[in-house]
C-alpha positions in Angstrom: 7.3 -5.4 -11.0 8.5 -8.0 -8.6 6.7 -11.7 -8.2 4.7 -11.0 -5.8 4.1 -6.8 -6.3 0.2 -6.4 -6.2 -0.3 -3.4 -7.6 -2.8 -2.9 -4.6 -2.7 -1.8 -1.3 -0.9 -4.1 0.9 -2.9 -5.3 3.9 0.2 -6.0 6.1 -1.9 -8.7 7.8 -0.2 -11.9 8.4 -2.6 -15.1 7.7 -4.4 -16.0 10.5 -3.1 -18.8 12.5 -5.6 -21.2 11.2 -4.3 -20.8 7.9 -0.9 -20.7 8.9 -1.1 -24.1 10.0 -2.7 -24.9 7.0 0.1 -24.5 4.7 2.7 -25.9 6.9 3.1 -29.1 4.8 2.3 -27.0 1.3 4.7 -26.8 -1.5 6.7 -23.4 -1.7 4.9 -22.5 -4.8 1.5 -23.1 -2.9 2.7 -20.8 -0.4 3.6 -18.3 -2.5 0.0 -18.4 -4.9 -1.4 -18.0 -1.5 0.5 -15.1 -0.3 0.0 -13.2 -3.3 -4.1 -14.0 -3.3 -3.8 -12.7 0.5 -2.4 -9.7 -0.2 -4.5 -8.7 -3.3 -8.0 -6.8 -2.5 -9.7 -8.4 -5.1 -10.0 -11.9 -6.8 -7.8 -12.9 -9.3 -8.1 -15.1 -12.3 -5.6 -18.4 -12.8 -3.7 -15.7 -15.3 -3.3 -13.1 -13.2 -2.0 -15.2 -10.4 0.6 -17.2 -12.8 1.8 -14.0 -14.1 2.4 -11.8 -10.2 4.5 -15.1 -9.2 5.8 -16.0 -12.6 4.6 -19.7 -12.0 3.5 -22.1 -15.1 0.2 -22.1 -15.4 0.3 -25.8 -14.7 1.9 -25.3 -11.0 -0.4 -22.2 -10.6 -3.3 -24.6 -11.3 -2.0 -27.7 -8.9 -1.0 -24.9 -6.2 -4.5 -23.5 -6.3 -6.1 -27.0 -6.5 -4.2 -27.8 -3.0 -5.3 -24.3 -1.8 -9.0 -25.2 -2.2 -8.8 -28.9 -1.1 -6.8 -27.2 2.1 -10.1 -24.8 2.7 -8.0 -21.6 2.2 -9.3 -20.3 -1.2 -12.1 -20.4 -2.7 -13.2 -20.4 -6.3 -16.4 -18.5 -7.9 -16.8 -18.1 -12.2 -15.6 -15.1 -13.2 -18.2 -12.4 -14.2 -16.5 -11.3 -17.0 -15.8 -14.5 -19.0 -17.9 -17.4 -17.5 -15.1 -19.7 -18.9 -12.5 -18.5 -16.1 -12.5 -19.0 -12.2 -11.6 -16.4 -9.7 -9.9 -16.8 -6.7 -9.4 -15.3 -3.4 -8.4 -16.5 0.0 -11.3 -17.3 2.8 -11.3 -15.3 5.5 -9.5 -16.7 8.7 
């Protein structure tokens, strides 16, 4: 499986230009959390993200803190284990 496989159904969609902008001045690991969260259907956990793009799980946490503070992803408790977030990208 390669970093940023999905194991979904690609949506092909670019971000939206909003967002684009947005992570202009991101680091390339932010970039990349983001990309993979965009191209995944469904919300995934701070462990499933750091394992697709075979990040730390300290960069995969900063990346998706700069994510949020940027207004790109969001983050909702997982429903599964209350202990863990979800994330997934806000809709341009």
């Amino acid at each position: 499986m390669s970093p940023t496989d999905t194991s979904g159904p690609n949506t092909g969609s670019p971000p939206c230009h909003d967002h684009a902008e947005r992570l202009r001045d991101e680091s390339p690991s932010a970039k990349l959390v983001y990309r993979v969260l965009h191209e995944t259907n469904r919300p995934l956990t701070t462990r499933e993200v750091s394992e697709r793009t075979l990040l730390s799980s300290r960069t995969t946490r900063y990346a998706l803190g700069r994510l949020r503070e940027a207004g790109i992803v969001t983050r909702n408790v997982c429903p599964d284990d209350p202990r863990q977030y979800q994330y997934h990208t806000v809709d341009g």
